[in-house]
C-alpha positions in Angstrom: 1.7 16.1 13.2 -1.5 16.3 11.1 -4.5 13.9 9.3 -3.8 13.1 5.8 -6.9 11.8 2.5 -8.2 8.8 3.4 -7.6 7.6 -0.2 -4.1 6.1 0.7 -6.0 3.9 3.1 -8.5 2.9 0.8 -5.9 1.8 -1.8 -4.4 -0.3 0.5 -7.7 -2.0 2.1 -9.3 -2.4 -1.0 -6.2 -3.8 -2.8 -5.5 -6.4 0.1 -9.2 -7.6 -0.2 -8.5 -8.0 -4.0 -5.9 -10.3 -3.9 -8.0 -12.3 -1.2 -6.7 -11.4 2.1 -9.3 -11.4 5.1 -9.2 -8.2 6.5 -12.9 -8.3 7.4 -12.2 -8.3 11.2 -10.0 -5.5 11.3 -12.6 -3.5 9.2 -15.5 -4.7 11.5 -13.4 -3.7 14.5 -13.0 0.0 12.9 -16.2 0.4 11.6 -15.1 0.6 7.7 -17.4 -0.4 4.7 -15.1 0.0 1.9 -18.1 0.4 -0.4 -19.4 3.4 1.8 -16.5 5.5 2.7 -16.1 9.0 1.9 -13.1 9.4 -0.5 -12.9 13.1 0.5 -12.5 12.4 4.2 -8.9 12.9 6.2 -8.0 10.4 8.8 -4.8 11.2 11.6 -2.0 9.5 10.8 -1.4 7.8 14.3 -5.3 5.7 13.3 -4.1 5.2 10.2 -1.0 3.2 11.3 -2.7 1.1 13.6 -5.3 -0.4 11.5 -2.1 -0.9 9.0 -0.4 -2.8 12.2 -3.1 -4.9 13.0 -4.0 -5.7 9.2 -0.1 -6.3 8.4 -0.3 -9.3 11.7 -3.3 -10.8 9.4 -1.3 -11.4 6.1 -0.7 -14.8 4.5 0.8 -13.7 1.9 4.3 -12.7 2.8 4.1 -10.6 -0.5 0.9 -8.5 0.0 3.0 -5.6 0.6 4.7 -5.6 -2.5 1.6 -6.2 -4.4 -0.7 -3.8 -2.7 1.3 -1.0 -4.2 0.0 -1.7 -7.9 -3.4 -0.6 -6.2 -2.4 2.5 -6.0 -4.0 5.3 -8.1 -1.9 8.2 -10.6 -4.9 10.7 -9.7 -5.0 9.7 -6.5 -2.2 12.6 -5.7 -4.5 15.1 -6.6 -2.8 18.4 -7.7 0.5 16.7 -6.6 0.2 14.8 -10.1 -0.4 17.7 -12.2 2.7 19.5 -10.2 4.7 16.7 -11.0 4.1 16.5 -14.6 4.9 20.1 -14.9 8.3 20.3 -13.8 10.8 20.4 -16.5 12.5 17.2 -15.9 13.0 14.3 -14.0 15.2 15.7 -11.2 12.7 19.2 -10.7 9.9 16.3 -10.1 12.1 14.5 -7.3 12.6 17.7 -5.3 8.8 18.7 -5.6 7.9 15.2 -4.8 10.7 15.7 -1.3 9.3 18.9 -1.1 5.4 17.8 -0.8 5.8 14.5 0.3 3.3 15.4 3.3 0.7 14.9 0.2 1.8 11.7 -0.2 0.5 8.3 0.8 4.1 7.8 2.7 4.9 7.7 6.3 8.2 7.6 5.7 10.5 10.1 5.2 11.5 11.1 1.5 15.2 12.7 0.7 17.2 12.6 -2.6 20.8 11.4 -2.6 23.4 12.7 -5.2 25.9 10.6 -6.6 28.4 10.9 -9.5 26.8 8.9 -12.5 23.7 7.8 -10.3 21.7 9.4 -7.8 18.6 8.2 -5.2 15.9 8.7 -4.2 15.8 8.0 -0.6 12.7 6.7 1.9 13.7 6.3 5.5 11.1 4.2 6.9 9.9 4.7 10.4 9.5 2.3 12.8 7.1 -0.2 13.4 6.5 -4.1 14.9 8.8 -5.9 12.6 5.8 -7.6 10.6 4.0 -4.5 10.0 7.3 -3.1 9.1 8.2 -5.3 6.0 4.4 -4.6 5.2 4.5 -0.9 5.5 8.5 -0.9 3.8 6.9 -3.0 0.3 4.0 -0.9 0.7 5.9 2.0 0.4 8.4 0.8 -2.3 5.7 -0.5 -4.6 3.7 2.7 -4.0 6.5 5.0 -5.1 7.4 2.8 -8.1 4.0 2.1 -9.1 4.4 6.7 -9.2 7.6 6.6 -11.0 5.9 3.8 -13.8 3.0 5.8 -14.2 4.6 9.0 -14.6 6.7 7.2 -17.2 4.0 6.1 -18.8 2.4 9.3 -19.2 5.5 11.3 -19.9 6.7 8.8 -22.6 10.0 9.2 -20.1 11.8 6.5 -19.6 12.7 6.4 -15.7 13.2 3.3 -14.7 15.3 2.8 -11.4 18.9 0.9 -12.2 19.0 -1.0 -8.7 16.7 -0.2 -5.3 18.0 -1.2 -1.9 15.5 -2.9 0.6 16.4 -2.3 4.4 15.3 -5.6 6.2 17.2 -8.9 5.6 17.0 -11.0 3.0 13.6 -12.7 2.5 13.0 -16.5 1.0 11.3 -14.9 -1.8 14.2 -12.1 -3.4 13.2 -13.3 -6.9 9.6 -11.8 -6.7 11.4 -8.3 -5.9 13.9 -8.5 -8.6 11.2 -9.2 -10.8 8.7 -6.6 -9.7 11.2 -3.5 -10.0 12.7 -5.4 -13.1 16.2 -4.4 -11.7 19.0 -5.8 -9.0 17.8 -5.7 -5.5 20.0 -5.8 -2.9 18.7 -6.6 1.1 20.2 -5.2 4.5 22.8 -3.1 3.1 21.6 -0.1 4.6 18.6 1.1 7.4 16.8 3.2 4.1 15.0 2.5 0.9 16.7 3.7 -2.1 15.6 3.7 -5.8 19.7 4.7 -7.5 18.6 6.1 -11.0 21.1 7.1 -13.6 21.9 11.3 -13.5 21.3 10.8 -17.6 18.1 10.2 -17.0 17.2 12.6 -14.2 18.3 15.4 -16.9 15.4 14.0 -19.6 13.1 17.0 -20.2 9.5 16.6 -19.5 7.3 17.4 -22.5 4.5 18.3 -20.3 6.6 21.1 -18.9 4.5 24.2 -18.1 5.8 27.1 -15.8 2.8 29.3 -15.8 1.0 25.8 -14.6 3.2 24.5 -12.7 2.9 28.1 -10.5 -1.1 27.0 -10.7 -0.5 23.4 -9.0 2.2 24.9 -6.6 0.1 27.1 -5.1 -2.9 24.4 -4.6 -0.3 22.2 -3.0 0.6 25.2 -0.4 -3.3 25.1 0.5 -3.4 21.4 1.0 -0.1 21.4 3.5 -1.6 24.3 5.6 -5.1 22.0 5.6 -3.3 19.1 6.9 -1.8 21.6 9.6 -4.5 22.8 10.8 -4.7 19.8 13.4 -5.5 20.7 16.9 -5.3 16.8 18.6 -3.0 17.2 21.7 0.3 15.4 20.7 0.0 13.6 23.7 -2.7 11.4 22.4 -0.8 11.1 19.4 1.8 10.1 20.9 0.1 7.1 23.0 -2.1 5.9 20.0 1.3 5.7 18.3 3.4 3.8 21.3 0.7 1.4 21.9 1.4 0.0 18.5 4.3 -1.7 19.6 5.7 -4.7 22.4 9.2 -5.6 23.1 10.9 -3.0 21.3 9.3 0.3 21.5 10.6 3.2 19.2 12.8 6.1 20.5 11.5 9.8 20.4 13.1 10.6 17.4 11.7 7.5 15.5 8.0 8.8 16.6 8.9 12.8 15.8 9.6 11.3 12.8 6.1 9.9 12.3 4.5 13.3 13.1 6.9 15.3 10.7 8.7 16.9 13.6 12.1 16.7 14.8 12.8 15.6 18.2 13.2 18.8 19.8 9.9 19.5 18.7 8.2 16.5 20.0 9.7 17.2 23.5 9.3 20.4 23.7 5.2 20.5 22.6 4.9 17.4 24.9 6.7 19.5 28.0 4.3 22.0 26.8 1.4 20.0 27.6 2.7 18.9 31.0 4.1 15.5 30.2 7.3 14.2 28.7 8.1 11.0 26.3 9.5 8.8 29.1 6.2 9.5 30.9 3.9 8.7 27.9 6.0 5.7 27.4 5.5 4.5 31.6 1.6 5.0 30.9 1.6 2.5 27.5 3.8 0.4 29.2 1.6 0.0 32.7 -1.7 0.1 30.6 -0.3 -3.2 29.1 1.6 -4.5 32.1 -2.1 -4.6 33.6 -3.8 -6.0 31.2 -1.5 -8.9 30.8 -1.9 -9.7 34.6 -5.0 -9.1 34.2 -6.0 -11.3 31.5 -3.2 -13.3 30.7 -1.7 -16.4 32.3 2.1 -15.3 31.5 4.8 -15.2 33.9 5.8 -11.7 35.0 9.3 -12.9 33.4 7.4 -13.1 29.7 5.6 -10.0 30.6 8.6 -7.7 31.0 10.0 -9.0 27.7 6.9 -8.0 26.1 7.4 -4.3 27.8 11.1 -4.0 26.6 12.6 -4.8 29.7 15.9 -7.1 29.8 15.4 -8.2 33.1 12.1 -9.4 35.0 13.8 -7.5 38.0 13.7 -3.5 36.3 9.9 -4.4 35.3 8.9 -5.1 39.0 10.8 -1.7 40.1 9.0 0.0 37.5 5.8 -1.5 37.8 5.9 -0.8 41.7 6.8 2.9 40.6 3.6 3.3 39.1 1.2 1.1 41.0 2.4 1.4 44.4 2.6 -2.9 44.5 4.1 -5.8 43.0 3.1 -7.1 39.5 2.2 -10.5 41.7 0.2 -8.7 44.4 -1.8 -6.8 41.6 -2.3 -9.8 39.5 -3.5 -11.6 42.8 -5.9 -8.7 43.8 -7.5 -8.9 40.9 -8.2 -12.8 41.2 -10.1 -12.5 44.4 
């Protein structure tokens, strides 16, 4: 739960109107000149993701995901770079990088895997509307290999991932991945993102390795994370901002606890805290769209309750009675009169 630099964001905006994508509407709609924004300023995460959603349903390019990670800046990191490059090897830099991923421009969640001759790094993504989530999953892959090259670059270190693993299905267009990450890519296998790199490497000493700097950066990176905790926004809001993202298929409370860098408990037990629950929060995104959709759509109630997650047209109108006191049919017909 906190706001994060803006310069992730920026990356990603500017980079998308680079290779030509028209994301004017969606930066009209949010107020955003690119060429007037304030590269020091934090945005909350939850805002953050839904200008990614609605830019990600925009796309022609089934690729812009991949791509946009190239745009992607080294300093960018701030003192996480310098902490990085400080560590005395590959494997030190993984579990800083685990350690401070909230400095990151990630939303999902980093972990390192261990494994006999290789190991991974791991990203479970969080969820999303399936379009935005191959956008926000190539993103997020090409971001954290566009870190690994540049480190590589700068380090003179060669640490180059042996195979990644993509967790959506596989695409028309597997050659372009292959050929980005210049390695084997392999689709569905598993719900996370994984870059498998050989131990060998992991061991390779940095020769930028400074302990008495190092302890410098570390401590800069302890004031940033207490900076981006310092958020006072009632979860609640959070929450909704985040649940309106979605139709059909909503996320479960630990999926969203995992977008605010809680665990579950947490998120129900701040949210009971502030007087509501996460079935309740879910009731008020669902009736918010439930009337809006009578309201201004055309549908059938049967398409409607598809579009809230519900199986069967029949648990919508209980629910939708629960809240409103009526039937979807006599709200949508008092609202035609």
């Amino acid at each position: 739960m906190s706001n994060r630099s803006i310069l992730g964001l920026l990356y990603i905006l500017r980079g998308l109107r680079e290779l030509g994508e028209d994301i004017a509407p969606v930066l009209d709609r949010y107020g955003i000149d690119l060429n007037k924004v304030d590269p020091t300023a934090r945005i909350e995460r939850s805002l953050e993701l839904k200008i990614y959603v609605e830019v990600a349903y925009r796309l022609k390019d089934p690729l812009a995901g991949l791509k946009v990670g190239t745009f992607f800046g080294f300093a960018g990191y701030g003192p996480l770079t310098m902490l990085l490059m400080t560590c005395a090897n590959a494997y030190e830099a993984l579990k800083i990088g685990i350690r401070y991923q909230q400095l990151t421009f990630l939303f999902g969640h980093l972990s390192f895997e261990p494994g006999e001759n290789q190991s991974a790094l791991v990203i479970t993504p969080i969820a999303l509307p399936d379009k935005a989530y191959r956008f926000r999953v190539d993103g997020e892959l090409s971001g954290t290999y566009k870190l690994l090259r540049d480190m590589q670059l700068a380090l003179g270190v060669n640490m180059h991932a042996v195979r990644v693993e993509i967790p959506y299905a596989h695409p028309d267009d597997t050659d372009a991945y292959e050929a980005h990450f210049n390695c084997p890519v392999a689709f569905g296998s598993s719900p996370n993102i994984r870059f498998w790199i050989d131990n060998a490497t992991l061991q390779l000493r940095f020769p930028t390795a400074d302990p008495t700097a190092h302890a410098m950066y570390k401590a800069l990176c302890d004031q940033q994370l207490v900076t981006q905790r310092q958020d006072m926004t009632l979860l609640t809001d959070k929450v909704l901002s985040h649940l309106d993202l979605f139709s059909e298929r909503f996320p479960p409370a630990a999926s969203v606890a995992s977008v605010f860098d809680i665990a579950e408990r947490t998120l129900r037990r701040q949210l009971s805290e502030e007087n509501t629950s996460f079935r309740e929060l879910l009731d008020q995104v669902r009736f918010r769209k439930a009337q809006m959709l009578l309201t201004d759509s055309a549908l059938p109630v049967e398409s409607i309750a598809v579009q809230l997650g519900y199986a069967e047209s029949a648990a919508f109108i209980h629910a939708f009675q629960r809240w409103s006191g009526t039937t979807p049919a006599a709200f949508r017909n008092s609202k035609r009169k």
